[in-house]
C-alpha positions as CSV (number, residue, x, y, z in Angstrom):
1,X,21.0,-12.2,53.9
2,X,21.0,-9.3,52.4
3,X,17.3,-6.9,52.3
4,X,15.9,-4.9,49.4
5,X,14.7,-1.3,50.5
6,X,11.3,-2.7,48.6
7,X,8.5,-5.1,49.6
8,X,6.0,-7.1,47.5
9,X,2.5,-6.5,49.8
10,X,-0.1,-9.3,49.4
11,X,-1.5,-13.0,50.1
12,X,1.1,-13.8,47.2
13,X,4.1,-13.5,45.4
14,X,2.9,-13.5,42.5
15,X,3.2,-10.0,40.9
16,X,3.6,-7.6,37.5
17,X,6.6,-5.9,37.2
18,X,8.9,-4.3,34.8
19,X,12.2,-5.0,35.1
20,X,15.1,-5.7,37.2
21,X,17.1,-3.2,39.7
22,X,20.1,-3.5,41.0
23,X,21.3,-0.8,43.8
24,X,25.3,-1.7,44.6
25,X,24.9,-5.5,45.7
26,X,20.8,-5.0,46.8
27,X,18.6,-6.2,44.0
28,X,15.2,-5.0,43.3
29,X,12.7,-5.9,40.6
30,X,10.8,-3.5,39.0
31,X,10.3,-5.2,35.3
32,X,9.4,-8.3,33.3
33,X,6.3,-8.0,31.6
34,X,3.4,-9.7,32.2
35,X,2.8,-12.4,35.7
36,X,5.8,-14.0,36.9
37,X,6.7,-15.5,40.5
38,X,9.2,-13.9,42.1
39,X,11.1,-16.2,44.4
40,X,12.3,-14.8,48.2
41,X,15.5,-12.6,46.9
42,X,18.3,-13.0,48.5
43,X,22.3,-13.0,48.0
44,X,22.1,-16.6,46.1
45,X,18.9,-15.6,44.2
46,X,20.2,-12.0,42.9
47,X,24.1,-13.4,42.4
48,X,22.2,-16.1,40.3
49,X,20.7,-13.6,38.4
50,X,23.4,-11.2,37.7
51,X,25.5,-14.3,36.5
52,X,22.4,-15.2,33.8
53,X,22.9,-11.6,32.7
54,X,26.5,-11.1,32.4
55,X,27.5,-14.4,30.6
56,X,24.0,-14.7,28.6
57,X,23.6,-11.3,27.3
58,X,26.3,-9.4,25.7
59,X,25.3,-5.7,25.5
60,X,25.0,-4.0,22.4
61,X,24.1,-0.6,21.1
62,X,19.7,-0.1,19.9
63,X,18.8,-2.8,17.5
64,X,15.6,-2.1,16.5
65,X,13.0,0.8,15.9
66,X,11.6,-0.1,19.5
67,X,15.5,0.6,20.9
68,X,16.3,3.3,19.1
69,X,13.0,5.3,20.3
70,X,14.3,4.5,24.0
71,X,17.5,5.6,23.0
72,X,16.4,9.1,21.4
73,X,14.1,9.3,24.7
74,X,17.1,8.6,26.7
75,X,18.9,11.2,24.9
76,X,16.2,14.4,25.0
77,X,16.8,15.4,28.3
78,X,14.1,15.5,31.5
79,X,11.8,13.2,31.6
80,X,9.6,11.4,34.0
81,X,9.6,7.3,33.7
82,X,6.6,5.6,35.1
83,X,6.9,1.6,35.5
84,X,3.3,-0.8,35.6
85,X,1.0,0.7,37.7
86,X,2.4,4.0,38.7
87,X,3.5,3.8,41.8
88,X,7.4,3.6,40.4
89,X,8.7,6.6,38.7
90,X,12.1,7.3,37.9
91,X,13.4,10.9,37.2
92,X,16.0,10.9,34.2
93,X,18.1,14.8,34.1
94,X,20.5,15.5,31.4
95,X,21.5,13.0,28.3
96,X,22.0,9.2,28.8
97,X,23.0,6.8,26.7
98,X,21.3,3.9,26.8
99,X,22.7,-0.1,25.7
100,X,20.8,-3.8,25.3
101,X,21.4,-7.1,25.9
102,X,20.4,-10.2,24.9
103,X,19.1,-12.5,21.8
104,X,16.5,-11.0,19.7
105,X,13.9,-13.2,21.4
106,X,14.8,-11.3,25.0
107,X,16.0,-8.3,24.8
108,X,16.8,-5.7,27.5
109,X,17.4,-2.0,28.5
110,X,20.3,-1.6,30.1
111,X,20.7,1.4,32.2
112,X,24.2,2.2,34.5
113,X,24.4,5.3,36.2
114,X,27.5,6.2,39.0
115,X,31.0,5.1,39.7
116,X,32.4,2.2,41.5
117,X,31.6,4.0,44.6
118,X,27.8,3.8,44.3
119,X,25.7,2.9,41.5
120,X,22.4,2.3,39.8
121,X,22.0,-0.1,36.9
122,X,18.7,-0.9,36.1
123,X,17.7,-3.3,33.1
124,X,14.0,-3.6,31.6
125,X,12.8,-6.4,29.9
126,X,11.4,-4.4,26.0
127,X,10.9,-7.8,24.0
128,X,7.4,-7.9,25.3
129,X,6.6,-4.3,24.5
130,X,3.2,-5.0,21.6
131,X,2.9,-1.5,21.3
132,X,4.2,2.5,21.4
133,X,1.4,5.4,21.9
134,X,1.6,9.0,21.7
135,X,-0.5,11.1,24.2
136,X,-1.3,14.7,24.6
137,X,-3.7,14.8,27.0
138,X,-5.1,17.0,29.4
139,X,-3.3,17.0,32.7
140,X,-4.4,14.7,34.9
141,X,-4.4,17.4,37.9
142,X,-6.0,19.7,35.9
143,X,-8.1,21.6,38.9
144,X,-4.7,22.4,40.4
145,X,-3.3,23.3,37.0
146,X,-6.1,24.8,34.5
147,X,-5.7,24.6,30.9
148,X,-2.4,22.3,31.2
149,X,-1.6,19.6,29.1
150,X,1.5,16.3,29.3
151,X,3.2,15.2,26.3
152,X,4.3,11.4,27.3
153,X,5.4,8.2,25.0
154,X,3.4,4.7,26.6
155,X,4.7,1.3,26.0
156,X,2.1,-1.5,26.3
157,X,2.6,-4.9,27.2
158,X,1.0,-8.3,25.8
159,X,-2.4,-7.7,27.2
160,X,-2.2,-4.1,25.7
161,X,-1.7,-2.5,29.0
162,X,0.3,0.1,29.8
163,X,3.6,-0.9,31.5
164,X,6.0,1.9,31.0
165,X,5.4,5.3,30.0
166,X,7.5,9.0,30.0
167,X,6.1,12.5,30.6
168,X,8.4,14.9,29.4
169,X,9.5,16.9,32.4
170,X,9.5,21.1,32.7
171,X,6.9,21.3,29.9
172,X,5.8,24.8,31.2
173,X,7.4,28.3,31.7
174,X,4.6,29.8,33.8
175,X,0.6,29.1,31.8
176,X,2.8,28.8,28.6
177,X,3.8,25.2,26.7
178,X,7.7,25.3,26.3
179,X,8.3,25.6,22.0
180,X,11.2,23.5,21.9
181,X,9.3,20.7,24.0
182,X,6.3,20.7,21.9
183,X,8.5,20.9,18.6
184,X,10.7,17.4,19.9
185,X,7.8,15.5,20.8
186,X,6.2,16.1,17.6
187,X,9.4,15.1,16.1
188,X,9.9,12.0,17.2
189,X,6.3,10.9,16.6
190,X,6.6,11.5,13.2
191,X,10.0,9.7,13.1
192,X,8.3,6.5,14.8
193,X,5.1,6.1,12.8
194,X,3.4,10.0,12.8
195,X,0.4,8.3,14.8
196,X,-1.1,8.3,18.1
197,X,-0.8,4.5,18.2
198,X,1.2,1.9,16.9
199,X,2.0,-2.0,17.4
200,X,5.3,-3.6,18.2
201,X,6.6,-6.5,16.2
202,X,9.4,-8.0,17.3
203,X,11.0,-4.5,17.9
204,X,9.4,-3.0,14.2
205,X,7.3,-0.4,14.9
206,X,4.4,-1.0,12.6
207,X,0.4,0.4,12.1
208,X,-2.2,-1.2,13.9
209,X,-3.7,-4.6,12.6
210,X,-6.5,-3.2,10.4
């Protein structure tokens, strides 16, 4: 049997995550909103898997306002990704370009990064995403880092917690907030909704429920 280099700590196996990993021929979970069981993985349960994926879900370029704001994130350069409770981060450098998969009803981000020689492919279950915020907040750290702030984009699942989230990444020359930063993150809340908040609805990003 093969191991995953990650362990589910606890009386049970029943956990929140985010998605679904998959390092070379290891598989790791990391996504599917909201509580789920997670069977023991191993070569039969991940191969299973993989085949759901590959003759289920043909993969497709963004589809919706909730897939084309991934994409654009994808596409803007460093950024931080946190998954569920923040003890998973994933460092994105330079310009991907993300795909999806699946029916409308369950829909993916599909993520592939390497060569044939060693890989990451990564897809996150987004059909459960009920709504997109926009922070700027001061940072969290701030004794360490006075007067600082983090520009980041949260997704929230269907409880309305937050279950994925992105801090854009090298927002600071010295005590001074990069322009250019600033100036795309602004952008692209205005081009999803120009709010701090909005709801998901079946990938339409919409204002809140009055």
């Amino acid at each position: 049997m093969t191991t995953c280099p990650m362990s589910w700590r606890g009386p049970s196996r029943r956990r929140r995550a985010i998605g679904h990993l998959w390092l070379g021929h290891l598989s790791c979970r990391v996504s599917i909103l909201g509580d789920v069981v997670f069977p023991s993985i191993d070569d039969t349960v991940s191969g299973e898997w993989e085949r759901q994926m590959n003759t289920t879900a043909d993969i497709s370029e963004a589809a919706s306002e909730l897939e084309r704001l991934i994409a654009d994130l994808s596409g803007s350069g460093l950024l931080v990704f946190v998954f569920g409770d923040g003890l998973s981060t994933a460092h994105l450098k330079g310009v991907t370009t993300p795909l999806f998969r699946g029916p409308a009803d369950r829909r993916w981000w599909h993520v592939e990064l390497g060569d044939d020689t060693a890989s990451w492919t990564m897809d996150v279950r987004i059909d459960e995403i009920t709504g997109v915020r926009f922070v700027r907040a001061p940072y969290p750290f701030a004794p360490s880092f006075p007067g600082q702030e983090v520009l980041t984009v949260q997704f929230l699942g269907p409880r309305g917690e937050k279950v994925l989230h992105c801090y854009v990444h090298d927002l600071y020359d010295g005590q001074r907030m990069r322009p250019g930063k600033l100036e795309a993150w602004r952008a692209l809340r205005e081009r999803y909704g120009n709010r701090d908040e909005s709801r998901v609805d079946q990938g339409t990003i919409l204002a809140p429920a009055a």
